[in-house]
GURO-659300 format. One record per residue (C-alpha): residue number from 1; residue in three letters; x, y, z. Coordinates in pm, 1 decimal. Each point is the difference from the previous one (the first is absolute). Example, Ala and Ser with C-alpha at 12.3 -4.5 7.8 and 13.67 -1.06 7.14 Angstrom:
BEGIN
1  ala  1230.0  -450.0  780.0
2  ser  137.0  344.0  -66.0
***
This chain:
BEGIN
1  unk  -4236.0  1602.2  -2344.7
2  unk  20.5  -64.2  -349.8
3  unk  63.4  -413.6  -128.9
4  unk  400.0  148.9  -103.7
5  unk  32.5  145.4  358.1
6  unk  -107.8  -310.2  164.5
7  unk  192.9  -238.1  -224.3
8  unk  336.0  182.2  122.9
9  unk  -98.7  31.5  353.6
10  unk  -53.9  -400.9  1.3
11  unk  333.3  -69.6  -162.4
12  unk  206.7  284.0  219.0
13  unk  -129.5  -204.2  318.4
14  unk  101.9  -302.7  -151.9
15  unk  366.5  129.9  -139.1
16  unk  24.2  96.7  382.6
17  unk  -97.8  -300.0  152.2
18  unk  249.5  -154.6  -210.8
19  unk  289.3  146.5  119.6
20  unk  -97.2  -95.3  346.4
21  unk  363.7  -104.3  149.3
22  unk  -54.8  -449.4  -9.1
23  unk  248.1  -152.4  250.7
24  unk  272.0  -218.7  -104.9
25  unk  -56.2  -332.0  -17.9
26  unk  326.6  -135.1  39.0
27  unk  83.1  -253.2  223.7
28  unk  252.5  -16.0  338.8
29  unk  280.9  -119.1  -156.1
30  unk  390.0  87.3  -95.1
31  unk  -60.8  132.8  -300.5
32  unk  399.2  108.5  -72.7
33  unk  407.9  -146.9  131.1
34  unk  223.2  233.5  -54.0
35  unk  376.4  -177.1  -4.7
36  unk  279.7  210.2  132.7
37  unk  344.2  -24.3  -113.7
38  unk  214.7  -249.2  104.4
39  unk  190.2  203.6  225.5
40  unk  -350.8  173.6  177.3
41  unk  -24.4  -212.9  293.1
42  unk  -206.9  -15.2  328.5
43  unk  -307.7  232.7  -76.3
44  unk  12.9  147.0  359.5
45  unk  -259.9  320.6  33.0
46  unk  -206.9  206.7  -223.9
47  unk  -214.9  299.6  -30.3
48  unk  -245.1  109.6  -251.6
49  unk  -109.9  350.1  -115.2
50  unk  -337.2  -79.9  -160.7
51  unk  -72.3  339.3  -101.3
52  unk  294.4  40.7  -256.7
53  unk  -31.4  -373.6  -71.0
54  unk  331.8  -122.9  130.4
55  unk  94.8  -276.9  222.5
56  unk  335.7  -14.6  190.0
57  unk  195.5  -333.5  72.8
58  unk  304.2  -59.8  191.5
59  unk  275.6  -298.7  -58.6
60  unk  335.7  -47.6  143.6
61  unk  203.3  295.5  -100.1
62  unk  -290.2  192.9  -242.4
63  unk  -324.9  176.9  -17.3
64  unk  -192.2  -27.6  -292.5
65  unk  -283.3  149.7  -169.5
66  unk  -332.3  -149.0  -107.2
67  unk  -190.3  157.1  -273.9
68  unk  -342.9  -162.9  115.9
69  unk  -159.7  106.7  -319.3
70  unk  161.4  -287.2  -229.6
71  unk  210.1  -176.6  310.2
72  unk  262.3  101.1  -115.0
73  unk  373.7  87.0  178.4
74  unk  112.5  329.2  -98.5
75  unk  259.8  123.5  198.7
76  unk  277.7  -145.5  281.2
77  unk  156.3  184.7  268.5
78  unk  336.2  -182.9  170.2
79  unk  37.9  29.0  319.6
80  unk  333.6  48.8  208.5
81  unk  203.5  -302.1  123.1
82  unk  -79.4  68.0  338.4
83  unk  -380.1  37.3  -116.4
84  unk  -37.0  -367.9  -74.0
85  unk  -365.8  -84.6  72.4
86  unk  -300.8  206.1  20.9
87  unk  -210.5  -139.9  322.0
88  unk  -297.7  264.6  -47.2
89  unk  -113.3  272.4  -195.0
90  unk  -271.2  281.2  18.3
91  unk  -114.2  233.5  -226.0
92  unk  -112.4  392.1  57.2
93  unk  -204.5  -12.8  -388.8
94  unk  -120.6  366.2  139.8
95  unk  322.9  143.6  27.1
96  unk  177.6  -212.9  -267.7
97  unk  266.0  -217.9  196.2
98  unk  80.7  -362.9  86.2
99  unk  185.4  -122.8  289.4
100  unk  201.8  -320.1  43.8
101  unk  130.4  -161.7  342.0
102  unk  321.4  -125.4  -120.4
103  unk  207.9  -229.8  225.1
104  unk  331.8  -137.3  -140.3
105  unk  91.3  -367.8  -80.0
106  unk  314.5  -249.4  23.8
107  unk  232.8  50.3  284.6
108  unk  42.5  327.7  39.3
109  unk  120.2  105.0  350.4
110  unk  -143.6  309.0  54.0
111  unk  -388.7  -25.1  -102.9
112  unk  -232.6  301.8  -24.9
113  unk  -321.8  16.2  -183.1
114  unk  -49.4  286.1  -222.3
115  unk  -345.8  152.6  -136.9
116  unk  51.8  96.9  -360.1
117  unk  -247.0  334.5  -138.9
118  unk  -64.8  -101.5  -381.1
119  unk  -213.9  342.2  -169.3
120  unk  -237.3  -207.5  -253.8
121  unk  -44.3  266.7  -236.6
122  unk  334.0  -95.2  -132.6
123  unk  73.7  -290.0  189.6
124  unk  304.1  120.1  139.8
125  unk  172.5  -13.6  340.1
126  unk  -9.1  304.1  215.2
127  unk  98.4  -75.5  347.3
128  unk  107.2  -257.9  211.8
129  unk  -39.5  -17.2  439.6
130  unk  208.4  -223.4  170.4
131  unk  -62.5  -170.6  282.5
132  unk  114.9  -149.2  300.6
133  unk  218.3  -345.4  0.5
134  unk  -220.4  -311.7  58.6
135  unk  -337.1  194.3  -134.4
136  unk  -66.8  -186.1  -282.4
137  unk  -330.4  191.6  -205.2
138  unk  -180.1  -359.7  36.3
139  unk  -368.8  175.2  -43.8
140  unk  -59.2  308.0  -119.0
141  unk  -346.4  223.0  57.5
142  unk  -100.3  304.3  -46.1
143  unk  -252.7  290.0  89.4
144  unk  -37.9  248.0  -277.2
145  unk  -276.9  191.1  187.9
146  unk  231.1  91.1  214.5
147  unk  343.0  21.9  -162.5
148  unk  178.3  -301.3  149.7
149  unk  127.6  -332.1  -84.2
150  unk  126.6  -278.1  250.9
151  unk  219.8  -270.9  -58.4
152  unk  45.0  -257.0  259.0
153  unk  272.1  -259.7  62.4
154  unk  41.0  -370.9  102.4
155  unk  189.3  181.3  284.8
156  unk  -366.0  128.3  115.4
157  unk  105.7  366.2  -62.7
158  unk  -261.0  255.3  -191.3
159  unk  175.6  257.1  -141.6
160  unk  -261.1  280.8  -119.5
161  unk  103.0  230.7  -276.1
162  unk  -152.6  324.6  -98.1
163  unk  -39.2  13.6  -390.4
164  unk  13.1  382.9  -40.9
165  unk  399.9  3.9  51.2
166  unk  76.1  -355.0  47.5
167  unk  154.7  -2.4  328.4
168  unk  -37.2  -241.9  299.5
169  unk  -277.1  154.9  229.8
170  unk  18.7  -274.2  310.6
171  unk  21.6  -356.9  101.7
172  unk  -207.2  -242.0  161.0
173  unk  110.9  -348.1  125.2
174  unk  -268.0  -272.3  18.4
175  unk  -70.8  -202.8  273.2
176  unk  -2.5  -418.6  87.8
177  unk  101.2  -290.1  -212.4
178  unk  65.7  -16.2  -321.3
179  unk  62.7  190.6  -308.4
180  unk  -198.9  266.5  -209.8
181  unk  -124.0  -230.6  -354.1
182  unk  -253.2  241.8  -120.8
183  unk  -216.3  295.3  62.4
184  unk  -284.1  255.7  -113.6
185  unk  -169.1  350.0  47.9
186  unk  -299.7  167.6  97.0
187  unk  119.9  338.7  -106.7
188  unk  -374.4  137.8  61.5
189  unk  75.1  -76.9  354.9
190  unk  342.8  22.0  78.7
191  unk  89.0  -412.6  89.7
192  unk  208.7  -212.7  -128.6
193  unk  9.2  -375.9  54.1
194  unk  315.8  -256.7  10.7
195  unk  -32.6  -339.2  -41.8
196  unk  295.2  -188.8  175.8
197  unk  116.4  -380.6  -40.6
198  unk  97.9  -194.9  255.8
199  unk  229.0  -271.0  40.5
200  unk  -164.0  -299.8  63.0
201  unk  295.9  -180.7  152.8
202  unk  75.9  262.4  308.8
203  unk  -334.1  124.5  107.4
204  unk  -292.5  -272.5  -129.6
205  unk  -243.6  320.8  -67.5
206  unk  -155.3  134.1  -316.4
207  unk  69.3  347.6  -178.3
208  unk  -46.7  368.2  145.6
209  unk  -186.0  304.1  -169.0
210  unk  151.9  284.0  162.1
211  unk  -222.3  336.8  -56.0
212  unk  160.7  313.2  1.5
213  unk  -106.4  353.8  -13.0
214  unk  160.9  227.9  -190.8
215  unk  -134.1  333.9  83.2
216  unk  266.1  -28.5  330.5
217  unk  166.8  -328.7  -187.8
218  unk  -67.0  -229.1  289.1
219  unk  -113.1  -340.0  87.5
220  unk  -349.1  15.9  102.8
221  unk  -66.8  -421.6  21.6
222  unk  79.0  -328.9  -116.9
223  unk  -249.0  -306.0  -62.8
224  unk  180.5  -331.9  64.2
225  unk  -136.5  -257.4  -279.4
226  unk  -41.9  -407.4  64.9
227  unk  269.5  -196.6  -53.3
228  unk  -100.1  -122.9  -390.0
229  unk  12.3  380.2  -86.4
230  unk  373.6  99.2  -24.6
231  unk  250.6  73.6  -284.9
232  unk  -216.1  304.1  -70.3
233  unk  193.9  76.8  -336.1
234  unk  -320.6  158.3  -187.6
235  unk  -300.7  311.1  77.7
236  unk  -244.4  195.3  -111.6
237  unk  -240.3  249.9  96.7
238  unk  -325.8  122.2  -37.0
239  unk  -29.8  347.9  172.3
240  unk  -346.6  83.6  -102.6
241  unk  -165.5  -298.8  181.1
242  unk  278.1  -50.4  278.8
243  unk  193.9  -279.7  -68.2
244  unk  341.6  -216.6  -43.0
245  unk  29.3  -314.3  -144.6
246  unk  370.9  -187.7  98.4
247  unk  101.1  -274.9  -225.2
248  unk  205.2  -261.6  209.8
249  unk  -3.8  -344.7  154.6
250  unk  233.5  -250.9  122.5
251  unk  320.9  -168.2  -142.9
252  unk  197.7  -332.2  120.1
253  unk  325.3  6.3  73.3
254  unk  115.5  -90.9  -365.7
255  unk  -212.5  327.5  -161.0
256  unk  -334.9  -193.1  -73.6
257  unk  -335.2  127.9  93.7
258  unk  -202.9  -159.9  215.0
259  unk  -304.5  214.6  12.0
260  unk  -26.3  327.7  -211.7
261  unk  -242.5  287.1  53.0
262  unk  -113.2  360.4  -42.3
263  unk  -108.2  148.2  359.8
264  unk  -243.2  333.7  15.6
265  unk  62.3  223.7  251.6
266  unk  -277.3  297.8  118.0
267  unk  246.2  322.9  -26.6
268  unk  -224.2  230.3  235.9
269  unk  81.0  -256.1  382.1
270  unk  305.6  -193.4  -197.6
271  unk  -220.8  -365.6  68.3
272  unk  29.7  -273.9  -205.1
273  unk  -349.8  -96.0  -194.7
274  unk  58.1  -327.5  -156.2
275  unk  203.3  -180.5  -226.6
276  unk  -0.1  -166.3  -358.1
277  unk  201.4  -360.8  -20.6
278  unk  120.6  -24.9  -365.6
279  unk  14.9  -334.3  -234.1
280  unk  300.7  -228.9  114.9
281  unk  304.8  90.8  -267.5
282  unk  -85.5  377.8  -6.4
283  unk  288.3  83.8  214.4
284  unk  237.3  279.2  57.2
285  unk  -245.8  284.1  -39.7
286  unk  255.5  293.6  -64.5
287  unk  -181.5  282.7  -162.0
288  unk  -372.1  113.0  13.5
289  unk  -191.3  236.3  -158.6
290  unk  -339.5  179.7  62.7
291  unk  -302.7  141.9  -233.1
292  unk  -189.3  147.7  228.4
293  unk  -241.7  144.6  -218.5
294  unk  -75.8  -300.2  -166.0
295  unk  -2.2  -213.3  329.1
296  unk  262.9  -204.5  -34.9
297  unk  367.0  -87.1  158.7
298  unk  283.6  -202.8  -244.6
299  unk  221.0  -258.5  194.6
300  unk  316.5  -107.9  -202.9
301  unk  129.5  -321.5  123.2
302  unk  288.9  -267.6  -115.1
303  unk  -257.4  -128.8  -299.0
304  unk  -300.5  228.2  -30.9
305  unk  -172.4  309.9  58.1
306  unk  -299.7  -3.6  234.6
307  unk  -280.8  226.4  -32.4
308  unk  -211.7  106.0  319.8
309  unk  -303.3  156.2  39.5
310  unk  -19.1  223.9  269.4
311  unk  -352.5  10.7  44.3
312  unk  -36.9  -243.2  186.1
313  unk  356.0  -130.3  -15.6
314  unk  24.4  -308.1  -175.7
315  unk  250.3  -165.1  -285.3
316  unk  -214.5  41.5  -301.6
317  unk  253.1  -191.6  -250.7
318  unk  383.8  4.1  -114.4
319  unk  203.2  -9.8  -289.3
320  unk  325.9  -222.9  -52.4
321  unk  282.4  180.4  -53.6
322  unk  168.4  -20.7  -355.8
323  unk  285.0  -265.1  -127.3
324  unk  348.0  177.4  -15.9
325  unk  258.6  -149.1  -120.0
326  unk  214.7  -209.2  297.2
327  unk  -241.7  81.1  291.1
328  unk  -334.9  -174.6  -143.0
329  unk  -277.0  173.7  152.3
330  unk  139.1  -22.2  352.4
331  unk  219.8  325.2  82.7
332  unk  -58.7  284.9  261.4
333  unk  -178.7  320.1  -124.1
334  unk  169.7  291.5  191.1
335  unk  -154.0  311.8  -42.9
336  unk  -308.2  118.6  -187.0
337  unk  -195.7  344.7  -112.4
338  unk  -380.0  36.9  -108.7
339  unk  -148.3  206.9  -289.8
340  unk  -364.7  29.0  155.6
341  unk  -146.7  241.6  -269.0
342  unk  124.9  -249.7  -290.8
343  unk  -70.2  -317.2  173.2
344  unk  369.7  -120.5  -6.2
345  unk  302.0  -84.1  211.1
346  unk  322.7  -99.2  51.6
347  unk  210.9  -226.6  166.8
348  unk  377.9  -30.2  1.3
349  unk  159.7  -387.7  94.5
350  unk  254.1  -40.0  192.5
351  unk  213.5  -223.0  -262.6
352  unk  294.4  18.4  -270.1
353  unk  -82.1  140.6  -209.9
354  unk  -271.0  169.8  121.2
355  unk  -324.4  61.8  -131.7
356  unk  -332.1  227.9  17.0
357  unk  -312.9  -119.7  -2.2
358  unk  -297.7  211.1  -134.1
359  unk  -296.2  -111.6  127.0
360  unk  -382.9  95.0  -100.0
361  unk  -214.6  1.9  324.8
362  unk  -350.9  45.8  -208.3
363  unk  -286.9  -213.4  162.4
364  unk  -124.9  -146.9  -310.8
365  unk  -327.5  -81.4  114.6
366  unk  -68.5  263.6  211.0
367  unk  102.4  292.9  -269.1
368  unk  -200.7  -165.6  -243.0
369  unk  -322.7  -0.4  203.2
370  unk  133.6  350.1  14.1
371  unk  -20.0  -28.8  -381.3
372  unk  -313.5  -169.1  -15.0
373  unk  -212.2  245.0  230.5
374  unk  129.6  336.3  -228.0
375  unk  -106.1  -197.3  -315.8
376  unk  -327.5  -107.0  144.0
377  unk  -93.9  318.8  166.3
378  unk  87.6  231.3  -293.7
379  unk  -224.2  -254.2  -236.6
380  unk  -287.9  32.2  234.5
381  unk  6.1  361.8  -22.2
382  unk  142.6  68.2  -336.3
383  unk  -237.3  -164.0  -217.9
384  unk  -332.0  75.6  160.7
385  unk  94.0  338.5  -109.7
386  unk  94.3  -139.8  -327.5
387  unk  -363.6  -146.9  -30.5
388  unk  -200.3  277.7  157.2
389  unk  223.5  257.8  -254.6
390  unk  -37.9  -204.8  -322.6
391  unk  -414.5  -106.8  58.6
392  unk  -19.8  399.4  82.0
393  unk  171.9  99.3  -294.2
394  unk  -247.3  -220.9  -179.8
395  unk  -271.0  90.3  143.4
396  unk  29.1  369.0  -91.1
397  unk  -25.9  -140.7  -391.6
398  unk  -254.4  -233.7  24.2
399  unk  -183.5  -8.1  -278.6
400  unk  -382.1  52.7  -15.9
401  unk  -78.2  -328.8  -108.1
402  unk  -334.0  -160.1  -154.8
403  unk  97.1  -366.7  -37.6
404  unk  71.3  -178.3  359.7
405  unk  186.4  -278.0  -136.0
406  unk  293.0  250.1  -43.0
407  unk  15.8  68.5  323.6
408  unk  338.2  -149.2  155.0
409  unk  38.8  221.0  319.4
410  unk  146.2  -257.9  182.6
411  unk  266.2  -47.9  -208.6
412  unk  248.9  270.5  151.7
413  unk  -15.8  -96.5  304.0
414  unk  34.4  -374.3  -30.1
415  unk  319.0  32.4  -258.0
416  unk  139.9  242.8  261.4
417  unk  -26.1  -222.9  282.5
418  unk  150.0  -286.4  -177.3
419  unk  275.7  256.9  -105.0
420  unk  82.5  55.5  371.9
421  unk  -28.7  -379.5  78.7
422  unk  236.3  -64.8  -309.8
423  unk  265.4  240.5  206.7
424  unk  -57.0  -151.5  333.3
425  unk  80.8  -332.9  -114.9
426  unk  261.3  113.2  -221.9
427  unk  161.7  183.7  302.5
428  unk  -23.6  -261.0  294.4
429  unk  94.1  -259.9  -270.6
430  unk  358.2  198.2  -50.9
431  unk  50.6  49.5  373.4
432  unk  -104.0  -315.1  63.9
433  unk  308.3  -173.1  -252.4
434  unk  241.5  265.9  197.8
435  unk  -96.2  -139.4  301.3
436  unk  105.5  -355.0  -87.9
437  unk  306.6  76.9  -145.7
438  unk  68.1  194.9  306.8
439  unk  -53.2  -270.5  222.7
440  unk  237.5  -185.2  -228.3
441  unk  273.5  240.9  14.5
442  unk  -26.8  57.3  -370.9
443  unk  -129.0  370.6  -177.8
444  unk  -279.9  -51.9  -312.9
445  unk  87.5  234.8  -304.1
446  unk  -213.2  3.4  -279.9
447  unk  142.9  140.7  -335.6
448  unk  -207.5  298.3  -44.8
449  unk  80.0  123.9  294.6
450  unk  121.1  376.2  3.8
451  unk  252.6  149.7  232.6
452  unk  131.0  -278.2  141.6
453  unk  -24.1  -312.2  154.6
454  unk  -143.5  79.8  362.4
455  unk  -394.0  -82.2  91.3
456  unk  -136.9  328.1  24.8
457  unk  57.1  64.7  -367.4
458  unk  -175.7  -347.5  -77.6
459  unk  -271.1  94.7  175.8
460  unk  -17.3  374.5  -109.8
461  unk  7.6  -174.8  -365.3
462  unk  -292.6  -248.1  40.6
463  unk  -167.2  273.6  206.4
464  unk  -9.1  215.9  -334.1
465  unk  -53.1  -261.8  -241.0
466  unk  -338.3  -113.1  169.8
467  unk  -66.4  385.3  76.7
468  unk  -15.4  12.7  -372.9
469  unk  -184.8  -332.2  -73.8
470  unk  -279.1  135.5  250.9
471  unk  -64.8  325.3  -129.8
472  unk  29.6  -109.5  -374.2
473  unk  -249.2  -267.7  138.2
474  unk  -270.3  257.3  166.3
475  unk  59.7  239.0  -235.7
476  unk  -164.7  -256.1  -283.8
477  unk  -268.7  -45.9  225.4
478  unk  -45.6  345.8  20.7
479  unk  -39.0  44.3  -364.4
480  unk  -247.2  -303.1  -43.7
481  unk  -202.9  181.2  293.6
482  unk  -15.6  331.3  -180.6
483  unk  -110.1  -185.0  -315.7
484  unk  207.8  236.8  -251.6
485  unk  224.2  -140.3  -216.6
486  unk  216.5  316.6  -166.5
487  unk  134.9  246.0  288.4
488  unk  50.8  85.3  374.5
489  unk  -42.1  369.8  -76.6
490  unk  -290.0  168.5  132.6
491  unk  -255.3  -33.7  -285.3
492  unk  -371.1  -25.2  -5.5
493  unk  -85.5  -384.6  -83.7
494  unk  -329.8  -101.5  -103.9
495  unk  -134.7  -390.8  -11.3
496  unk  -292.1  -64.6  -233.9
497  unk  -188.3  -263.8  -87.9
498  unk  -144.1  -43.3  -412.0
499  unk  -311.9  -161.1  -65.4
500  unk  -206.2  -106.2  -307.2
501  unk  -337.8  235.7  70.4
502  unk  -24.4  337.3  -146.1
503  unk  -265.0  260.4  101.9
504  unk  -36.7  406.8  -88.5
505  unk  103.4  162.0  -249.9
506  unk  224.3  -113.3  -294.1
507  unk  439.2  63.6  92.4
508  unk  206.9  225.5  -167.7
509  unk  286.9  -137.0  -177.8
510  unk  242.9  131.1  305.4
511  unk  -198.4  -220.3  229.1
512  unk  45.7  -345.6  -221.8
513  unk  377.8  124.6  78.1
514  unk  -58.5  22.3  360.1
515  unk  -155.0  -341.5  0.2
516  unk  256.4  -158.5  -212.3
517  unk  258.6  147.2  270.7
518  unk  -194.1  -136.9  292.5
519  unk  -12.5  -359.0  -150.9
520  unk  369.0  -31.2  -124.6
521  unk  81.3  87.6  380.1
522  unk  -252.9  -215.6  137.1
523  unk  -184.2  266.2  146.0
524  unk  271.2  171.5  222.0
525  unk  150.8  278.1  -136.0
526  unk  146.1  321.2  127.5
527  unk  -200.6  330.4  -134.4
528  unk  349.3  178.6  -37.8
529  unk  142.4  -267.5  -213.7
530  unk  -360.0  -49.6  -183.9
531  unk  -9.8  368.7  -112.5
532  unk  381.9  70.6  -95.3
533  unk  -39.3  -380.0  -220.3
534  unk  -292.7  80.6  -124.9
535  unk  41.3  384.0  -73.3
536  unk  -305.7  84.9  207.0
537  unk  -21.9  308.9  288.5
538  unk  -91.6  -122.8  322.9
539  unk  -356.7  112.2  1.8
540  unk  -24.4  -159.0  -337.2
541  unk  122.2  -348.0  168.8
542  unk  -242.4  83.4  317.8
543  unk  -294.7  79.6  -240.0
544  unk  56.0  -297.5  -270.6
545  unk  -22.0  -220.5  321.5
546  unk  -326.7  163.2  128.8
547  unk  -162.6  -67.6  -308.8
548  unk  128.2  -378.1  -25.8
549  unk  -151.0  -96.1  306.6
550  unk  -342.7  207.9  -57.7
551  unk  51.7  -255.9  -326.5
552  unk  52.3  -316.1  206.7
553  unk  311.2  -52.3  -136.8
554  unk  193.9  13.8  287.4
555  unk  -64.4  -44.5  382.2
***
């Protein structure tokens, strides 16, 4: 391999390295409030389609649609009068629809939810099913493996509906005390699980998880939790490891919470594992949401968000809601959707206005050990090569050299290794300053920074700017090695040393000129350069220098 070849091959490994994909280093936090119009009240449901990059909220009367992009609205569908709020929604991204449990408002005598079928290519309506009186679309899930959606009432009926043609498929009336408050779906194995309140006041117990399967859409069993576990208004699943989590607790008879907590439940015998107590004041835990591939479930209660790690199933921290303007940072948080690819979500509130809440769920610490470990590893391995490629390179040209004091062979490797150290430092000094501003809640931004404002392209910039510094570095410790002074190219380089004796026979004028050469170089020179400066051939350069050192003029 010649010095050119090995040169590139060092700095392709390192170009690659560099674009190793560094984790985000922001911090769990709501990073965006997005204010809705006076009149946009009550967020009550949503659904997101992450793969188009949309997010769909429902208020009193509307629909909207979230550009997630810039979080920004961009489009509002109005509902009927008799489609006043939207309880639930699911989404079929595959297929390209939305559906929303509607149930009507104010006084009207004869009340009958209706599901409305929104196409999101075009966000426009394209169906609508009604329902039965009384069943009211409270919680909506759905089953896209299998082609079905159920929405269930406070009236404990399931009403299953095929998505194909949108028509009403069955029924199924739930057992016991209580009322349906939320629910989830193992559509890998055909269950779904209810989570019913209880009033307090009548029967004294706690809430109900009901399971149900839906390959003959029956109930298969139902797990009776302690009394401190009811109003069961939030869930989430993790299919792939087997489990429900149940966000509830238990109220006075005024509303306030007197104990609050998130209850895991073992999907494959329906048996309660254990329970989480949260921090007093974290009440009213309405919405949840789960990152499963990430490890972690999202809690949204009257004046925070708490973050779970499912691991080993413990609060890990929590963020205070934001300050809107006439509810402080005290207000219920309805519905919510996650982003996991992106690292964000979004929660609706249930106020007036109302608001969304976009959320960044990065583990600051955690993705910048993340961070740390590519940076580290790719050094380790990336300049080695660097060293071994640049001492090789040199070594190929070393010069046949009769004076030992111009011998600097350890010179490459030394500047190369402080090259890589210079990038090391420089690179867990950058992720180190996005760590603490992380941890604040703040995001660092130099001004040379190109292509925005986001930590992977502060790091990708340092990355490249001490890439540079080391190779310039190693690269002028590679020249010092090779002791030339002129070129890189491949030419033949000689290194003599003059002296004051002369023996033999007299020199011919074309040797003084040789000599002179060798002396005004200071006794390195390269024979190509020598013979085009000095108008000599090649054997006449190889001959004059035979006959200095038979002289003793040179050595």
């Amino acid at each position: 391999m010649t010095a050119v070849h090995s040169l590139l091959v060092s700095l392709s490994l390192l170009a690659l390295l560099a674009l190793a994909p560094v984790a985000t280093a922001q911090s769990f936090a709501v990073v965006g409030v997005l204010r809705l119009e006076p009149s946009d009240n009550y967020v009550s449901s949503s659904a997101i389609d992450t793969s188009s990059g949309y997010a769909y909220f429902a208020v009193h009367g509307k629909i909207m649609e979230i550009r997630l992009s810039d979080f920004l609205r961009i489009s509002t569908l109005t509902l009927d009068h008799v489609e006043d709020v939207a309880w639930s929604a699911v989404i079929d991204t595959v297929s390209g629809f939305a559906y929303f449990g509607t149930y009507p408002g104010g006084g009207l005598p004869d009340k009958s939810g209706i599901i409305v079928k929104i196409r999101l290519s075009d966000f426009a309506r394209v169906g609508t099913l009604v329902l039965n009186q009384g069943e009211d679309n409270s919680i909506g899930v759905i089953d896209t493996v299998h082609g079905f959606a159920y929405f269930i009432s406070r009236s404990n009926v399931i009403v299953k509906v095929r998505l194909s043609d949108f028509t009403r498929v069955g029924e199924l009336t739930l057992p016991g005390e209580g009322w349906p408050s939320s629910a989830v779906v193992d559509d890998r194995n055909e269950f779904a699980y209810i989570g019913k309140s209880v009033s307090r006041k009548f029967t004294g117990g706690g809430g109900i998880v009901v399971k149900i399967s839906l390959a003959d859409f029956t109930v298969v069993g139902t797990l009776n939790l302690n009394q401190d576990e009811n109003e069961l208004y939030s869930s989430v699943v993790d299919v792939t490891n087997g489990f429900a989590y149940f966000g509830g607790g238990l109220s006075d008879d005024y509303g306030n919470a007197i104990t609050v907590k998130i209850v895991k439940i073992r999907l494959s015998d329906l048996t309660r594992v254990s329970a989480l107590t949260l921090n007093p004041g974290e009440s009213r835990v309405r919405s949840g949401i789960i990152d499963t591939a990430n490890g972690f479930a999202y809690f949204a209660t009257s004046g925070s968000i708490v973050r779970i790690r499912l691991s080993d199933f413990t609060r890990v921290d929590a963020i205070n809601l934001p300050d809107i303007p006439g509810w402080g940072t005290i207000y219920p948080v309805e519905t919510g959707v996650i982003d996991p690819s992106s690292g964000f979500a979004y929660f609706g509130t249930w106020t007036t206005p109302g608001y969304i809440l976009k959320v960044s769920l990065a583990k600051s610490t955690e993705r910048l050990m993340t961070g740390t470990t590519l940076i580290v590893v790719s050094s380790a391995i990336a300049f080695p090569v660097l060293t071994v490629s640049i001492v090789a390179a040199a070594r190929m040209r070393r010069p046949r050299t009769y004076h030992p004091k111009q011998r600097t062979s350890s010179w490459g490797p030394i500047a190369t290794i402080t090259g890589g150290g210079m990038l090391l430092v420089a690179s867990l000094w950058q992720l180190e300053i996005i760590e603490e501003a992380a941890l604040h809640g703040q995001e660092w931004c130099p001004p040379f920074v190109l292509g925005g404002c986001q930590p992977w392209y502060i790091a990708r910039d340092i990355w490249f700017a001490g890439v540079f510094a080391a190779f310039v570095i190693a690269l002028t410790g590679a020249w010092r090695y090779t002791g030339f002074t002129r070129s890189l190219s491949a030419r033949p380089v000689e290194s003599y040393r003059a002296t004051s004796v002369q023996r033999g026979p007299a020199l011919s004028d074309a040797d003084e000129r040789l000599y002179s050469y060798i002396t005004k170089h200071g006794g390195t020179i390269s024979l190509s350069t020598a013979s085009n400066d000095l108008g000599m051939s090649m054997a006449e350069v190889n001959a004059s220098i035979s006959r200095l050192k038979q002289a003793g003029r040179i050595r």
